[in-house]
Phi, psi and omega in degrees: 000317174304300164338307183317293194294314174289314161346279197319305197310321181299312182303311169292356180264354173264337173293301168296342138187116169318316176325291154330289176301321190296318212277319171304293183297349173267349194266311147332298183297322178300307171308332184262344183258344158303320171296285179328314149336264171304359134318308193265332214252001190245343200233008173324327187300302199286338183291116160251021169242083176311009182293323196295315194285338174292323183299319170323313179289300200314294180338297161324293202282343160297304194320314200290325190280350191324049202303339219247008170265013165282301205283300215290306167295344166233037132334094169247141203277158178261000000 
């Protein structure tokens, strides 16, 4: 239900201004490959495959290159 609720919120926050929704799902997104990260980078220990922890970093080093959520934030409308 929550899943739901949020869902709805995104779709009328995107019928009212896009801008606003792109800058949310990019934020959203940034936020979910940080976790992944600290996920794998917590768990290094437990691991007997380091593939996990190379992707993890691999994460990081997007997450750090992110250009295009700089250009969605300092975007200005005319």
């Amino acid at each position: 239900m929550l899943s739901f609720l949020l869902l709805l919120g995104l779709f009328v926050t995107g019928l009212y201004n896009y801008l606003l929704f792109h800058t949310l799902i990019e934020m959203f997104a940034v936020a979910v490959t940080c976790g992944i990260f600290m996920i794998s980078w917590n768990c290094r220990r437990f691991m007997d495959n380091d593939y996990l922890l190379l992707l993890g970093i691999a994460y990081l080093f997007t997450v750090s290159t992110d250009l295009d959520l700089i250009n969605t934030v300092a975007y200005q409308r005319e």
